[in-house]
N, C-alpha and C positions, 0 to 999 in steps of 0.2 A: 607517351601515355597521357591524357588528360587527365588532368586533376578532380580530385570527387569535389561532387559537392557537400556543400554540411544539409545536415537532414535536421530540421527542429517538428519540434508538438506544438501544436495551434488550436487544438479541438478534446475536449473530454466527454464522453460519453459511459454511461454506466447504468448497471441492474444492478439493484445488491438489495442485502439482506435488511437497509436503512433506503430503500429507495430510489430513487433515480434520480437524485437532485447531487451533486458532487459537492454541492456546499454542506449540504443536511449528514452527505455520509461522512464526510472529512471530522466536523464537529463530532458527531457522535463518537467518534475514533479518538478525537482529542479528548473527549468525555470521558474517554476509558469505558465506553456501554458495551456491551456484549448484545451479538443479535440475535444469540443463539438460545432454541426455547423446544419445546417437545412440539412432534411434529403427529399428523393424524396420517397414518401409511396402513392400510392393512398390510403387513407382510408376513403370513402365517411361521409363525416359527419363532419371532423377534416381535417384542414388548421392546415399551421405556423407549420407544427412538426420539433421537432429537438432533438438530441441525440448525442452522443459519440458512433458513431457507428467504426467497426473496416476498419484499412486502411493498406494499403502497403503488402497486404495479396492475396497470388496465391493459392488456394489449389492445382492445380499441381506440387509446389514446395513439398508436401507432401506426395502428394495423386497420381496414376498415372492415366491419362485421363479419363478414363472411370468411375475407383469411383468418382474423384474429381465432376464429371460433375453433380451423380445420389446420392452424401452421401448428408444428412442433414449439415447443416452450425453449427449445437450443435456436429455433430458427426466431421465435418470435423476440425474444433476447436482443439480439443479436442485430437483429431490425431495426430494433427499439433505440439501442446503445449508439447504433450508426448515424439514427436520424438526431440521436441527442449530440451527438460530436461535433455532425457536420454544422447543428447551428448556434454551439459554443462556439466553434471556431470564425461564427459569421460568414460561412462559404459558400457563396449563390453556387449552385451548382449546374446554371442555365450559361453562365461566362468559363465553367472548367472545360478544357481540353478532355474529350472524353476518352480520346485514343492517348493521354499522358497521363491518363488517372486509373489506378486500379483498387484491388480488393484481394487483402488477405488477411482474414481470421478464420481460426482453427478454434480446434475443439479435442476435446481427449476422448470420447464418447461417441460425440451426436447425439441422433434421437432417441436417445433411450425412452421418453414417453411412449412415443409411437413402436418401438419395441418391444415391449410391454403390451399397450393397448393389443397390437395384432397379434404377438403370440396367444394373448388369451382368445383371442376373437375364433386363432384356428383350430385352439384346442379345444372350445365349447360349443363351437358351432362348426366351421368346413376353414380350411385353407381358398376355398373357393370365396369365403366371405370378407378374405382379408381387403384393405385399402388398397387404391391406387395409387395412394401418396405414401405407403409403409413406406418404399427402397428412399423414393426421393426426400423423406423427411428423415430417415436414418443415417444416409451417407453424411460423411467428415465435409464435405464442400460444399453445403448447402446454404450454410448459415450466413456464409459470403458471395455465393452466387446469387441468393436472393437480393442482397445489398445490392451489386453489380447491375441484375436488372431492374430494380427499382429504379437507379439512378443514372441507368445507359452508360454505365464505366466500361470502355470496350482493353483499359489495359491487363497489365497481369492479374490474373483472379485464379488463383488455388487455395489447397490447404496443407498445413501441417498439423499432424497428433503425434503428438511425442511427451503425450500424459500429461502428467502436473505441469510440465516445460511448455506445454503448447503454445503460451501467451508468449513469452520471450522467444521464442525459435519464431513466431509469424510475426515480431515485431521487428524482431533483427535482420531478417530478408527483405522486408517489406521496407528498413534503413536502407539495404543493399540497393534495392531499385532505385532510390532518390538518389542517394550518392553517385550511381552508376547512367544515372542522366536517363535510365528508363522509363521515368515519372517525372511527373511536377507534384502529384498528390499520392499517396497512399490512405485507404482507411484499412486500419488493421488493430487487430486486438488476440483476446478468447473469449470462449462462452462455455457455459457447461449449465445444463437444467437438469440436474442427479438428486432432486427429492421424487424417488420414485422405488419399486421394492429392486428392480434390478441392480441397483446401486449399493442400496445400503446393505442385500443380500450377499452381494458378492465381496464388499469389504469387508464385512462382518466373518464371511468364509476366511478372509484372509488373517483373523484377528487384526486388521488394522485400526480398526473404530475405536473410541475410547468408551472406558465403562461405568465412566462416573455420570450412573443415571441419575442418582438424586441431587445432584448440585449441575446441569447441563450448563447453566454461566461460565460456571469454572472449571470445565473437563478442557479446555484447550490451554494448554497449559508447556508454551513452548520454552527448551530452556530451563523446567524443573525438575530436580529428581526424581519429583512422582509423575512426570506424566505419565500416561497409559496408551496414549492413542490419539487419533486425529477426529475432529468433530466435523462432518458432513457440511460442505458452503456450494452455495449457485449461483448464479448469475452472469455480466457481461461488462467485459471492462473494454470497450473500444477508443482507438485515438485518432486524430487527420493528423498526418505525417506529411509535411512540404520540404522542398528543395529551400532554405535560407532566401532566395534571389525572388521565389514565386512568392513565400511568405511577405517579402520585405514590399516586393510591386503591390499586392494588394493592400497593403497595412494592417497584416496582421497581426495580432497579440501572440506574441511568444512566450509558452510556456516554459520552455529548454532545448537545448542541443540534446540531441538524440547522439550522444561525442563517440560513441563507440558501443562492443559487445563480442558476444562469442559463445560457443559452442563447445563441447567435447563430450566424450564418451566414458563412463569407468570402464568397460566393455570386461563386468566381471558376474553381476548375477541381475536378475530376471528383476525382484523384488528390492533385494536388501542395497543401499549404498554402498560404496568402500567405505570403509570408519575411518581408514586413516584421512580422508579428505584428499591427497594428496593431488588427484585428477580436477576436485570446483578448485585444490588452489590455483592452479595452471589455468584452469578456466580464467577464474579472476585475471589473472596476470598476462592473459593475452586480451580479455576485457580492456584493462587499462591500458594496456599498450598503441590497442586501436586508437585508445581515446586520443594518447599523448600524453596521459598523465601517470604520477607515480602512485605509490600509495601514501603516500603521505599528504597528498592532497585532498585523497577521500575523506569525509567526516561523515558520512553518513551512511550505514548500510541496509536497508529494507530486507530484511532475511527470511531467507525459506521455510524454517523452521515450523514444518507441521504437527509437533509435538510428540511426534512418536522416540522409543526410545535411542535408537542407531540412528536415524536420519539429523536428529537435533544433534547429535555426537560430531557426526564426518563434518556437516557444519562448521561448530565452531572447532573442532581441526582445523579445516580449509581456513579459516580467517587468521588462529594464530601464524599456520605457517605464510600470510600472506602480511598481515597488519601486525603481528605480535610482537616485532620489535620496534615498533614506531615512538617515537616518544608521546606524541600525542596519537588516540586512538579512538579512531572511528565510531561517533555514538550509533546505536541498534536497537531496532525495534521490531517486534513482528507482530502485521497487521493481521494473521488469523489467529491471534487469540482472541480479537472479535468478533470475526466475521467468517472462522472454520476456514474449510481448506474445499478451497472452489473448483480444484483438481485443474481443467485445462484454461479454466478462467480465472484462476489466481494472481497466475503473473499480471493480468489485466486488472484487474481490482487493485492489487500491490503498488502498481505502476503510476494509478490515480493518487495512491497516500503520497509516493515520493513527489509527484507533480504539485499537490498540494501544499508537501511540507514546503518546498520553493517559493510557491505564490505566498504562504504565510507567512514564513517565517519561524513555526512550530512543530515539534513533532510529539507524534500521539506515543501514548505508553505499551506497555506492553502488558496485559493484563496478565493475574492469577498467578506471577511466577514469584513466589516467598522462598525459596529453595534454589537460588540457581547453581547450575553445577560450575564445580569449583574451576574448571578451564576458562569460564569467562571473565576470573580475576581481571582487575584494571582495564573493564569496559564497563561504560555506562550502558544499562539496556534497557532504562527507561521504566524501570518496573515500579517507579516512584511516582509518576505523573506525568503528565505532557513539560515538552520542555521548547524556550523560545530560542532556534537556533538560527543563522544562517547559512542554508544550505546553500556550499560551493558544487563540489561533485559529490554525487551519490552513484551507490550501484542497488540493483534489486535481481537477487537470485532467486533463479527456480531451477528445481529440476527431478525428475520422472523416472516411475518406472521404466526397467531396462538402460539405467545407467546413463540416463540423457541429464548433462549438466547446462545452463545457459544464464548469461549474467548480461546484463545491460547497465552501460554508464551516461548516466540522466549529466548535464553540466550546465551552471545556470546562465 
């Protein structure tokens, strides 16, 4: 059996609610800033809404007039994130193998804009009036087929939705290909563009939203006894993924070993987590295993923790039964207490703090959590301010409605 190869990050790219510059967002985050502000949505039925929606963002900086005007905001993201990665990573893309380069980012949604715009289009005028482009700016695989043809990548190009988890489940296959010698390159991430009434309606249906209208700074609140709910985030967190060997020919800047990851299922209900954690700890633990490393190596965890009441619980479950008896123990941060919870592009936004806190040296706090519950005794969780660390290995969990769990371990 051939030996895999190591798969490293060489490229950052991002949309977020701080802009597209991954220096300006990282800062903001070490800031402790919240991006979250009240948003203008008609959506009859729901006042007070508010989110981390994305700013400082032209899609004609990307896109050229005509697409920027008619692409979905999941696709146009998505574009955007791609073109920003590939020339962090300084990747002429005219010397890639284009039969050893592919494309995978997911999304949990897709085009919700465009499902939206043409629903109303067929209710108020004909289904006859709908777009050409509804189905193709709605499907799950577009956001990375559009990358693929932009840039003639003739290798793997799919997608995965597997909700909140999307970003981690398309980054950890998209590992699989390098390792597996299917690739030299991968760009892979998530996206999700959910300031739209589809969205907020529908979690609103689910009471997942939080309801702390008059302070929307501090409604995400992962980790405190009072949270209430998760605050609304969008944007595009994509990376270029290389084989170690292609990285090292070209002279690439190495972000991290992409050292391992993994998957599993609670396979218990639709919505709610398991609380005991029992299934992310397993997750984690075949995470590390991949990597080669133990948990006691870890010091850094980037956590999922979208502040809702049960999800933040199985959580730090999952950690005690995995880090709990350590003697030293893994610091924690979670990066949607500023930036909301980006649903299938979280993991991807997530993904940029741990790559960042690497290249820094520093990790960002955790805002608005005065109250932590009492299970996270003897963890630091940064609720104090940024702190100057250096990160060895990290992991960053996500994971999804319908019980989808998915962990990835960054190694520097």
């Amino acid at each position: 059996m051939a030996k895999k190869k190591k798969c490293v990050i060489t490229g950052i790219g991002l949309i977020s609610c701080f802009g597209p510059d991954k220096n300006v967002y990282y800062q903001s985050l070490l800031d402790g800033k919240s991006g979250v502000d009240h948003i203008n949505i008609d959506v009859p039925g729901l006042e007070n809404l508010f989110g981390a929606a994305v700013t400082d963002y032209n899609p004609e900086d990307y896109l050229d007039k005509k697409r920027a005007r008619r692409t979905d905001p999941a696709i146009a993201y998505s574009m955007a994130a791609a073109k920003l990665a590939i020339g962090d990573a300084a990747l002429d893309m005219d010397l890639v193998d284009k039969e050893r380069a592919g494309v995978l980012i997911g999304t949990g949604i897709g085009g919700m804009t465009s499902a939206c715009k043409n629903f109303h289009t067929a209710q108020k005028k004909s289904y006859s009036r709908v777009s050409p482009f509804f189905i193709p700016h709605l499907i799950t695989n577009m956001p990375g087929a559009f990358v693929s043809i932009e840039y003639g990548l003739r290798g793997p190009n799919y997608s995965i939705s597997t909700a909140c988890a999307t970003a981690n489940y398309s980054i950890l296959s998209a590992k699989q290909h390098i390792e597996n010698g299917d690739c030299d390159v991968m760009i892979s991430g998530g996206v999700e563009a959910s300031m739209n009434e589809a969205a907020f309606g529908g979690f609103s249906a689910l009471f997942a939203l939080s309801r702390s209208y008059d302070n929307p700074q501090q409604a995400s609140k992962p980790f405190d006894k009072n949270r209430n709910g998760f605050v609304m985030g969008e944007g595009a967190g994509v990376f270029i993924l290389e084989s170690e060997e292609h990285a090292l020919k070209r002279g690439a800047k190495i972000y991290a070993y992409l050292s391992g990851g993994a998957i599993n299922s609670d396979a218990y209900h639709m919505t709610k987590p398991l609380e005991s954690g029992q299934e992310v700890a397993r997750c984690i633990k075949m995470a590390l295993k991949d990597a080669g490393i133990t948990p006691e190596d870890v010091n850094y965890i980037n956590a999922h923790a979208t502040s809702t009441p049960i999800g933040d619980l199985c959580e730090i479950n999952a950690i005690n039964l995995v880090f709990g008896k350590n003697k030293t123990r893994p610091k924690i941060n979670d990066t949607k207490s500023m930036i909301g919870h980006a649903l299938g592009a979280s993991g991807g936004l997530e993904l940029v703090a741990v790559l960042m806190a690497m290249e820094t040296g520093m990790l960002h706090p955790t805002i608005n959590v005065t109250d932590p519950e009492d299970d996270l005794d003897g963890y630091d969780i940064l609720n104090d301010g940024s702190k100057e660390v250096e990160v060895k290995h990290a992991i960053s969990n996500s994971f999804g409605f319908g019980g989808h769990n998915s962990v990835l371990v960054l190694s520097k």
